[in-house]
Every structure is written in structure tokens, then in C-alpha cells.
DSSP file (Angstrom, degrees, kcal/mol; ACC not computed):
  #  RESIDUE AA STRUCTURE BP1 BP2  ACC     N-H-->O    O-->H-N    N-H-->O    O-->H-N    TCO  KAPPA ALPHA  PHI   PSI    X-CA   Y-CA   Z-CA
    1    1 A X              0   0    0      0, 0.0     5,-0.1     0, 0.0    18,-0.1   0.000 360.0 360.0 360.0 143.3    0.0    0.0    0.0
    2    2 A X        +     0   0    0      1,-0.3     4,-0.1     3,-0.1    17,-0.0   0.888 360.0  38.8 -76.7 -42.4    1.4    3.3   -0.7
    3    3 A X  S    S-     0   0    0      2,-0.2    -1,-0.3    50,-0.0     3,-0.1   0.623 108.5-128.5 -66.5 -14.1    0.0    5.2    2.2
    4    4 A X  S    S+     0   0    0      1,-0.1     2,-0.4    49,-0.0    -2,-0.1   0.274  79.8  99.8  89.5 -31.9    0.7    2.1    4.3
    5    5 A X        -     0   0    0     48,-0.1    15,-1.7     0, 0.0    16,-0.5  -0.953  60.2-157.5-115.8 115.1   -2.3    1.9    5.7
    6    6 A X        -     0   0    0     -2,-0.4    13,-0.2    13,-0.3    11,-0.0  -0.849  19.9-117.5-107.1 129.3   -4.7   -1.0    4.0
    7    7 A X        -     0   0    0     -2,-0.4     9,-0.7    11,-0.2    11,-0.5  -0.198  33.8-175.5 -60.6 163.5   -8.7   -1.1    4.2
    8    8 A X  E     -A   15   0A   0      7,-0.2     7,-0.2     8,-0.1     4,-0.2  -0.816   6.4-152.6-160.1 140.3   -9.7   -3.9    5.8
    9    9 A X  E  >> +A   14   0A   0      5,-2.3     5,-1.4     1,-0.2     4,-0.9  -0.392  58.9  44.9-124.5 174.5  -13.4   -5.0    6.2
   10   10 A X  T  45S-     0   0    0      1,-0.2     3,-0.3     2,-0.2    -1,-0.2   0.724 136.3 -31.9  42.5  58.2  -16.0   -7.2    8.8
   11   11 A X  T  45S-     0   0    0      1,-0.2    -1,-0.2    -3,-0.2    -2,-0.1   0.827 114.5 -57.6  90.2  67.2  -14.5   -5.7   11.9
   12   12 A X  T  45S+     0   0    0     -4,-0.2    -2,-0.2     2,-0.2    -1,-0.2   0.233 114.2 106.8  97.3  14.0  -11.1   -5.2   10.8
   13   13 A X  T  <5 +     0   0    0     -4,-0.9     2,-0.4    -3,-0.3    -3,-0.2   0.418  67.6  57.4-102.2  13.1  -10.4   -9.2    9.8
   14   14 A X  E   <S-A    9   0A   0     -5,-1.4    -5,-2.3     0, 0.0     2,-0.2  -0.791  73.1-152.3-143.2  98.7  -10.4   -9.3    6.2
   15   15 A X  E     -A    8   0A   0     -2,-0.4    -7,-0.2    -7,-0.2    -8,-0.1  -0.474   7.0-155.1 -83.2 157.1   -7.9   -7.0    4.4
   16   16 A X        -     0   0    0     -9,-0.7    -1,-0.1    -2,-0.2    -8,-0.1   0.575  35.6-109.4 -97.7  -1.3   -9.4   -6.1    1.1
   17   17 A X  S    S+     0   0    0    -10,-0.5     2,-0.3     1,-0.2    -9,-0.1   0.881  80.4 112.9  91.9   9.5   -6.0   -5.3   -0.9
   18   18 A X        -     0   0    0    -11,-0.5     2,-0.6   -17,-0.0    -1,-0.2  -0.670  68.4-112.8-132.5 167.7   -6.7   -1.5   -1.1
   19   19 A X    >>  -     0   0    0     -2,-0.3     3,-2.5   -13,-0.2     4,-1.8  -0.874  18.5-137.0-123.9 116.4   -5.1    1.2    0.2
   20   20 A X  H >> S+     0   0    0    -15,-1.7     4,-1.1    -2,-0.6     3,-0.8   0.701  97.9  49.9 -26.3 -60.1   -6.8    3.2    2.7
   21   21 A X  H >> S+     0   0    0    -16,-0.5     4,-0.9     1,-0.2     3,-0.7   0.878 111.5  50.0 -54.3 -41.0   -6.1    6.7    1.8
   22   22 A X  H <> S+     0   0    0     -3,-2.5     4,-0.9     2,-0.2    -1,-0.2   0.577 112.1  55.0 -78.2 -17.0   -7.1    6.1   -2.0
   23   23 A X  H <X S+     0   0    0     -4,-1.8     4,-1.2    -3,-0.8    -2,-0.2   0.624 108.0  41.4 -97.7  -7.1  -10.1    4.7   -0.3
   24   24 A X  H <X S+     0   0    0     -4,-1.1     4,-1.5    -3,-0.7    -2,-0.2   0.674 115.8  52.0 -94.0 -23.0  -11.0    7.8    1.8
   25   25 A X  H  X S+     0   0    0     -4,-0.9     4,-2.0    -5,-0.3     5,-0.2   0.968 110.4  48.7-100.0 -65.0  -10.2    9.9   -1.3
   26   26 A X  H  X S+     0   0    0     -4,-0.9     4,-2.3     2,-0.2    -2,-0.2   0.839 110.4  50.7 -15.9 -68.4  -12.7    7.5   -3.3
   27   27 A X  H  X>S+     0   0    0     -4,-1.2     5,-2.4     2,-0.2     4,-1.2   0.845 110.1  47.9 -46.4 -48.8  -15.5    8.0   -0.5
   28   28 A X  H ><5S+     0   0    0     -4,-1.5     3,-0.9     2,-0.2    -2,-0.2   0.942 115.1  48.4 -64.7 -45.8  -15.1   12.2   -0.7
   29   29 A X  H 3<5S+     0   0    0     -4,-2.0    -2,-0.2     1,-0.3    -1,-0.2   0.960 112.2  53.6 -87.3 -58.4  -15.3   11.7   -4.9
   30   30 A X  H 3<5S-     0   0    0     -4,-2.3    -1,-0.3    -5,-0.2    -2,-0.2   0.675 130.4 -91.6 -64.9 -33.6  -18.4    9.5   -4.0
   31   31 A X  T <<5S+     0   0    0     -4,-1.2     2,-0.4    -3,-0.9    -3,-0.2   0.637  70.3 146.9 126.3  12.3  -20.3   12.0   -1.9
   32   32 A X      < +     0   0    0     -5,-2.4    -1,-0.2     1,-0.1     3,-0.1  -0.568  22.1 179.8 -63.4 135.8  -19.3   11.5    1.4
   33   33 A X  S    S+     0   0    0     -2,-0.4    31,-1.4     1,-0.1     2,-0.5   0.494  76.3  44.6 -99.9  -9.8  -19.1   14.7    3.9
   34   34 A X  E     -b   64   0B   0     29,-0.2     2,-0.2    31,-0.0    31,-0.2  -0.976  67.7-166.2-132.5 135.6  -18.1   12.9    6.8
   35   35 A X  E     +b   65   0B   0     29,-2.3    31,-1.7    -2,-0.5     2,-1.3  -0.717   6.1 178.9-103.1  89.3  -15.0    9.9    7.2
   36   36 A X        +     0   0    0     -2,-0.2     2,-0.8    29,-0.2    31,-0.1  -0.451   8.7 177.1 -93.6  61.1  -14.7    7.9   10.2
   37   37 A X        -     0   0    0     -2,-1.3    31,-0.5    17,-0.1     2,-0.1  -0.608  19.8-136.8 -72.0 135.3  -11.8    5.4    9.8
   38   38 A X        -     0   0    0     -2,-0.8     2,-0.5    29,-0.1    31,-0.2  -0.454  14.1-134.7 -70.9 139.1  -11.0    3.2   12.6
   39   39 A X    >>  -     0   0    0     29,-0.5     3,-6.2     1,-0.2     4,-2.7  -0.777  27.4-179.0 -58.3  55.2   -7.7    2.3   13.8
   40   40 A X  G >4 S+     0   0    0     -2,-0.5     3,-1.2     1,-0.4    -1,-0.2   0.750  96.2  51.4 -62.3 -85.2   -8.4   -2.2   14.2
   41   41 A X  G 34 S+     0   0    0      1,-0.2    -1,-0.4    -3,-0.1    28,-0.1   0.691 120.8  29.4 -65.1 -20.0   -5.0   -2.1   15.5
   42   42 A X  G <> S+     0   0    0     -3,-6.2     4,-0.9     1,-0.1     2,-0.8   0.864  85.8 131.9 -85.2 -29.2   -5.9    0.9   18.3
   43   43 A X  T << S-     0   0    0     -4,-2.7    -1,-0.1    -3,-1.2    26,-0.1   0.098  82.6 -21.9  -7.6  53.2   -9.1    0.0   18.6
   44   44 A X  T  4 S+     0   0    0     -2,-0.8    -1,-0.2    48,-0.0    28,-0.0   0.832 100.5 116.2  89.4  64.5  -10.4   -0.3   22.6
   45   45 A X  T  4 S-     0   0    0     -3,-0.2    -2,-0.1     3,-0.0    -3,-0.1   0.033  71.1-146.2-154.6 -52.4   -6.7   -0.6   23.3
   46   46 A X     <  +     0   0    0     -4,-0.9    25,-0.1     2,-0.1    26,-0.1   0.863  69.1 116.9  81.4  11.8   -7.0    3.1   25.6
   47   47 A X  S    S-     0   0    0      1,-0.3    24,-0.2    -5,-0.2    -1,-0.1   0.663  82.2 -84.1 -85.3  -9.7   -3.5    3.4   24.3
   48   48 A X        -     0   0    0     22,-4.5    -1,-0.3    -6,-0.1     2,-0.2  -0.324  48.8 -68.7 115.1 170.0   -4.1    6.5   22.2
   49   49 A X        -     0   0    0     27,-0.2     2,-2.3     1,-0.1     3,-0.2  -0.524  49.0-108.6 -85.7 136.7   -5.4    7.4   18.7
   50   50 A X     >  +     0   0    0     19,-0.7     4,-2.7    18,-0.3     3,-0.2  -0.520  40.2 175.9 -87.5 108.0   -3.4    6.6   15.7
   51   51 A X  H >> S+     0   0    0     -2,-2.3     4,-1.7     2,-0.2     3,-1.3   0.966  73.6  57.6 -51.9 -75.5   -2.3    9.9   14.8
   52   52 A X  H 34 S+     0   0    0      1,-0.3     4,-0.4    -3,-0.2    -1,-0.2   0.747 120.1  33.4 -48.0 -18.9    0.0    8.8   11.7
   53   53 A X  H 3> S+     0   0    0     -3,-0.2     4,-1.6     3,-0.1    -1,-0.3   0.803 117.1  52.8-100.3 -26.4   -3.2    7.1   10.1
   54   54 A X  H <X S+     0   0    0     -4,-2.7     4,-3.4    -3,-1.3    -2,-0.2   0.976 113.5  42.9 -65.8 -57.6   -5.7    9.6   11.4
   55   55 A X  H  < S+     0   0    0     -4,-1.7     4,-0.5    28,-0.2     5,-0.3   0.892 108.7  64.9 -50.1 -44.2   -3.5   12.8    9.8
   56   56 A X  H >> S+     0   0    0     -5,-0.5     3,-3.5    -4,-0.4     4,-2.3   0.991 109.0  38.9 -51.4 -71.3   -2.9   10.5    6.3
   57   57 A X  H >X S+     0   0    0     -4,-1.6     3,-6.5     1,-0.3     4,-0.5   0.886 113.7  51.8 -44.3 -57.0   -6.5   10.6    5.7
   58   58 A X  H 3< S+     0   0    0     -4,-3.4    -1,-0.3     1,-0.4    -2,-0.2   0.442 109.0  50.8 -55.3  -4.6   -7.2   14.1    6.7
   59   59 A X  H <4 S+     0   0    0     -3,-3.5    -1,-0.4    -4,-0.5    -2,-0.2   0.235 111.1  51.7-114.7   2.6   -4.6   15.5    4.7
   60   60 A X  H << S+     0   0    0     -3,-6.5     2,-0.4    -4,-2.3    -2,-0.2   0.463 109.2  45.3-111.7  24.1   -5.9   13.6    1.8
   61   61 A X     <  -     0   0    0     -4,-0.5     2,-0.5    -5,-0.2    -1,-0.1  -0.989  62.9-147.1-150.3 146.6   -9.2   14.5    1.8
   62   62 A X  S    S+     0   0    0     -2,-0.4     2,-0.3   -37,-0.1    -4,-0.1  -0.468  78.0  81.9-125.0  81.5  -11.3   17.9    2.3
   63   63 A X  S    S-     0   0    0     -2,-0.5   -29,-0.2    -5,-0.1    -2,-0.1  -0.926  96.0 -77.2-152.9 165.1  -14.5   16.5    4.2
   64   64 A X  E     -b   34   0B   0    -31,-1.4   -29,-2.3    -2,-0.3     2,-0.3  -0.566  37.7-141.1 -83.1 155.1  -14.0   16.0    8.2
   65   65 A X  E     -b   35   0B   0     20,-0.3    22,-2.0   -31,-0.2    23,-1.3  -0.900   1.8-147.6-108.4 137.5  -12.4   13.5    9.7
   66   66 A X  B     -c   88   0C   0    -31,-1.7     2,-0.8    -2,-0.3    23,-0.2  -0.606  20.6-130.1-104.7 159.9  -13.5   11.7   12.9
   67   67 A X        +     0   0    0     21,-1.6     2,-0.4    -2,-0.4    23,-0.4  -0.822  40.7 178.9 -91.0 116.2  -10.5   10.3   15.2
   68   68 A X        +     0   0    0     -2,-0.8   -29,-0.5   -31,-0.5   -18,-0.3  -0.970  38.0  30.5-127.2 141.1  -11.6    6.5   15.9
   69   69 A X  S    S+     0   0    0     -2,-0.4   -19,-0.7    21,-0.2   -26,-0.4   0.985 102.2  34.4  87.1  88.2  -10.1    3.5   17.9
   70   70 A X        +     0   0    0      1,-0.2   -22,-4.5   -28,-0.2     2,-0.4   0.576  48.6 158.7 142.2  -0.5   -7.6    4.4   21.4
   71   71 A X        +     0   0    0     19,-0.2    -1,-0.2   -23,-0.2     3,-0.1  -0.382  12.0 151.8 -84.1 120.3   -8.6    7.2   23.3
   72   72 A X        +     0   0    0     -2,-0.4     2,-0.3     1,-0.3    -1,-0.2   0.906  57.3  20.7 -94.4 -48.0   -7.0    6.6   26.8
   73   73 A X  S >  S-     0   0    0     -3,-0.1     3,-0.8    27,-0.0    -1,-0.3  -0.978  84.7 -96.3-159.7 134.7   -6.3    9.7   28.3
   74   74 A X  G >> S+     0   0    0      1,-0.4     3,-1.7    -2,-0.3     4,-1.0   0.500 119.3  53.5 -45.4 -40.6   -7.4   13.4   28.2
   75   75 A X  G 34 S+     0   0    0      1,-0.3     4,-0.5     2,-0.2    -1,-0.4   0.118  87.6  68.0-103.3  44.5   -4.3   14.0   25.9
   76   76 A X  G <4 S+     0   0    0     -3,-0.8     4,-0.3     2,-0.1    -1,-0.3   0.384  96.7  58.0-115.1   4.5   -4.8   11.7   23.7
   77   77 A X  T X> S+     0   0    0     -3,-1.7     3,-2.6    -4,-0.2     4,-0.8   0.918 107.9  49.0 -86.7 -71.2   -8.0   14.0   22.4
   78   78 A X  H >X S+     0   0    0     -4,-1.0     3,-6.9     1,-0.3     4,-1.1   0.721 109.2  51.8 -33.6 -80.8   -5.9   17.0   21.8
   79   79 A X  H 3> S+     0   0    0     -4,-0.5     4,-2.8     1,-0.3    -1,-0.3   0.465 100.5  58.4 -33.6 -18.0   -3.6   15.1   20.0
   80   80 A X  H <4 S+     0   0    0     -3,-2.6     6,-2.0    -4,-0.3    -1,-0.3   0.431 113.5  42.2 -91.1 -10.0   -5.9   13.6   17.7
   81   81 A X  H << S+     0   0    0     -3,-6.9     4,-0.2    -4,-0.8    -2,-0.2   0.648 123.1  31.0-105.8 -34.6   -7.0   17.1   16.7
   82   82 A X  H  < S+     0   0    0     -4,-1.1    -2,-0.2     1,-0.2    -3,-0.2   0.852 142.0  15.1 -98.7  -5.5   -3.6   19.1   16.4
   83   83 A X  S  < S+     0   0    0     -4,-2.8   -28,-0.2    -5,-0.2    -1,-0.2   0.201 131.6  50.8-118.3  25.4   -1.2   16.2   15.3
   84   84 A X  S    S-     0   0    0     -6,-0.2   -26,-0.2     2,-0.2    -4,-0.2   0.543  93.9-145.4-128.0 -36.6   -4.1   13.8   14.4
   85   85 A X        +     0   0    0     -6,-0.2   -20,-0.3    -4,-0.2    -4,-0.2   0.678  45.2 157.9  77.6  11.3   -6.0   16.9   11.9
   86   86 A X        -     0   0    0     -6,-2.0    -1,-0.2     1,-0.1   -20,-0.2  -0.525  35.2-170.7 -73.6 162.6   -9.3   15.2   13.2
   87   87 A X  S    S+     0   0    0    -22,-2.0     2,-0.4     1,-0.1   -21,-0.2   0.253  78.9  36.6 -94.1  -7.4  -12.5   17.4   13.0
   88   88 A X  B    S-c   66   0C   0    -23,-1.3   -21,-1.6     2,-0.0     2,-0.3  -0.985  74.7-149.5-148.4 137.0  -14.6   15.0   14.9
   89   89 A X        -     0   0    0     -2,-0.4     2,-0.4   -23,-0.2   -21,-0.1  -0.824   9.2-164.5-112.6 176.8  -13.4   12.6   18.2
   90   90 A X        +     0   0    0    -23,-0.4     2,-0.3    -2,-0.3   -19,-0.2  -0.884  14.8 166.2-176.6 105.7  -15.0    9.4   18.7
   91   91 A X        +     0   0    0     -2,-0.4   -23,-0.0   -23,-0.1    -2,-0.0  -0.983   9.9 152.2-127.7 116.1  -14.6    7.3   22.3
   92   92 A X     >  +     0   0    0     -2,-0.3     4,-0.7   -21,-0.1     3,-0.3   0.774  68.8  44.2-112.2 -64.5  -16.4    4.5   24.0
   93   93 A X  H  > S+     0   0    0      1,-0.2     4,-0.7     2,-0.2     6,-0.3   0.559 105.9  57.4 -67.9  -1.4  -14.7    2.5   26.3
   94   94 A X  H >>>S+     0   0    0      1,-0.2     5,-1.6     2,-0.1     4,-0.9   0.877 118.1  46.1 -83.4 -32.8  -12.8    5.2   28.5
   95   95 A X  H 345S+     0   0    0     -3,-0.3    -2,-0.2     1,-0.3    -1,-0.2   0.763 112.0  44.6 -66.6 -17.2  -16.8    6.4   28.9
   96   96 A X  H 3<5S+     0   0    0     -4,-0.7    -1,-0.3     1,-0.2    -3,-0.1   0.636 112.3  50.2-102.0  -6.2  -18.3    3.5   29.5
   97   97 A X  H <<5S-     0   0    0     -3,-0.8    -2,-0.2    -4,-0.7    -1,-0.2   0.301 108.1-126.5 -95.3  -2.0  -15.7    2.5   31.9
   98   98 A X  T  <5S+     0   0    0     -4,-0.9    -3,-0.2     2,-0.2     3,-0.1   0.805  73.6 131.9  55.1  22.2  -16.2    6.0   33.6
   99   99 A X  S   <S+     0   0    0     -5,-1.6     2,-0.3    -6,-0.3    -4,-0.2   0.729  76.3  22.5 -55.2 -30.1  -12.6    6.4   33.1
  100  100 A X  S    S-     0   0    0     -6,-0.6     2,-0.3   -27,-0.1    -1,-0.2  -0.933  72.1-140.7-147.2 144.8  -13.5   10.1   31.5
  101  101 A X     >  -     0   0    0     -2,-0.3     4,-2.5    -3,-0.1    -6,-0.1  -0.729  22.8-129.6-101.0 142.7  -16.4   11.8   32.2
  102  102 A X  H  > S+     0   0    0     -2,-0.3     4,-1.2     1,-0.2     5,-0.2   0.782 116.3  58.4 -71.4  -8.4  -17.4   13.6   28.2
  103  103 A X  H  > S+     0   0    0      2,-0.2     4,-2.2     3,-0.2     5,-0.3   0.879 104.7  45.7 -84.4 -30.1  -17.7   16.8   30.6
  104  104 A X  H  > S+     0   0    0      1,-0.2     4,-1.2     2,-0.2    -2,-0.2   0.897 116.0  43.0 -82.4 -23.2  -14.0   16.3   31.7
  105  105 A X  H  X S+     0   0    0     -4,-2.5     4,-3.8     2,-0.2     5,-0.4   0.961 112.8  52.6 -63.2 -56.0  -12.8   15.8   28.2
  106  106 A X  H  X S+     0   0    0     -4,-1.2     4,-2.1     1,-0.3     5,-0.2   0.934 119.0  39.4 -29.8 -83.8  -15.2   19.0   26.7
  107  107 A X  H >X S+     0   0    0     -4,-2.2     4,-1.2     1,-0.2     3,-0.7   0.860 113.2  58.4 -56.2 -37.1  -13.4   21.4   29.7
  108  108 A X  H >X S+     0   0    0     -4,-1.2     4,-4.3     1,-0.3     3,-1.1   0.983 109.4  43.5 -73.5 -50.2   -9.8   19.6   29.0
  109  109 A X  H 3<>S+     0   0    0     -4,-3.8     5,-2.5     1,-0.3    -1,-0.3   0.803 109.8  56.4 -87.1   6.1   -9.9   20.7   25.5
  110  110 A X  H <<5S+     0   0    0     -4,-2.1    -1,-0.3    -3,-0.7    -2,-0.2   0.615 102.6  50.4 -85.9  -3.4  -11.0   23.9   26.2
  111  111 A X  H <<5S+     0   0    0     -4,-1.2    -2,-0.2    -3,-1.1    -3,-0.1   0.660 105.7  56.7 -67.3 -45.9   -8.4   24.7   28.2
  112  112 A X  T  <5S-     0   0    0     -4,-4.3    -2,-0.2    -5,-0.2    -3,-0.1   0.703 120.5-112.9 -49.2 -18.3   -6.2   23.3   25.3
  113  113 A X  T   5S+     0   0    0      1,-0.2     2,-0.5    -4,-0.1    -3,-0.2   0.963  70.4 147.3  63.7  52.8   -8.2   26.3   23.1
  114  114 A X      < -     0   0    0     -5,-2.5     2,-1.2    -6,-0.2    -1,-0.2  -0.951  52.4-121.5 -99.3 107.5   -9.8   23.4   21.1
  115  115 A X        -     0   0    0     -2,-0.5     2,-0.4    -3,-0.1    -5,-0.1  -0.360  32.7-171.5 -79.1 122.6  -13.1   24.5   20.2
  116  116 A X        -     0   0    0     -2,-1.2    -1,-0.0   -10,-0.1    -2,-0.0  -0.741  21.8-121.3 -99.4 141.2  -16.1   22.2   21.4
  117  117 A X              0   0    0     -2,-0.4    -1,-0.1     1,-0.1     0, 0.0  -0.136 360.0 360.0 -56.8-175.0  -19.9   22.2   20.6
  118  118 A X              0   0    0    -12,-0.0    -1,-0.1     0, 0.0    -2,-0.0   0.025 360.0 360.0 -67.3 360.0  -21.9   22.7   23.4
């Protein structure tokens, strides 16, 4: 793959042969407004977002990008917007583990000067 990074399909366990970035770029041509790729290897892992896959897309595409699959700790949401490029974050298990409250991420990155809805 050229970017590196290769789609993969059925909850990350079948790679398809493609290369991810040419496939986000594909999606935008197609009429997408939004991209949410996942990170299978970060995926629920709480280890942090992959940035170096998150940023590929988001600099190859001009539609937002959401940051998917890793979020551990309060700075791994910044990163995923200023070294990551995402427009959008995406978290489950630090919330569902009540590891992060969404109010304590919301004030953290507005302390960062990240703007958040409401």
C-alpha cells in the first residue's frame, strides 16, 4: 500500500487489498461529507489514537475526519486534533468505563483552546 495503511473489512479481519487513503479519497469523490476510519490495531486498546493514520487521511481528503479506535487519556483527544488533523473525536470504552467523564474531556480541551460544541 502506498500510504501504508490498508482497508480492511468485517470488523477489521479481512484485508481487502486497497489502500486506505485512496479509499477515503474514493469515498469524498463519491459523496461523502463525513470519514470515520478506525484504527483495528488501536481500537479499545486506551493506548491512544493513531495519529499517523488519522492525519494520512485528513490531509488527503477535504470533508471531516473523525479520530476513531484508542482514546486513553485526556491527551490523547488533543492530539488527535492538532497532530491527528481530526474534526470530529469518537470514544467508548474510556466512557463506559467512567474512566473520562465527556464533561471532563469538553473542559480539558478547552483549556487546550480546542473548540467544542456545546
Amino acid at each position: 500500500m502506498q500510504s501504508g495503511f490498508e482497508l480492511v473489512v468485517t470488523g477489521g479481519t479481512r484485508p481487502v487489498g486497497r489502500d486506505a487513503v485512496e479509499w477515503a479519497r474514493q469515498c469524498e469523490a463519491l459523496g461523502a461529507g463525513v470519514l470515520l476510519p478506525t484504527s483495528m490495531d488501536g481500537d479499545g486498546t486506551q493506548a491512544g489514537y493513531d495519529l499517523e493514520f488519522t492525519r494520512s487521511i485528513s490531509d488527503a481528503v477535504g470533508v471531516p475526519v473523525v479520530a476513531s479506535g484508542g482514546a486513553g487519556k485526556l491527551e490523547d483527544f488533543s492530539e488527535a486534533v492538532v497532530r491527528g488533523k481530526a474534526a470530529i473525536l469518537l470514544a467508548a470504552s474510556v466512557f463506559h468505563f467512567r474512566i473520562l467523564s465527556i464533561r471532563q474531556v469538553k473542559e480539558y480541551l478547552r483549556l487546550q483552546g480546542i473548540e467544542v460544541l456545546p
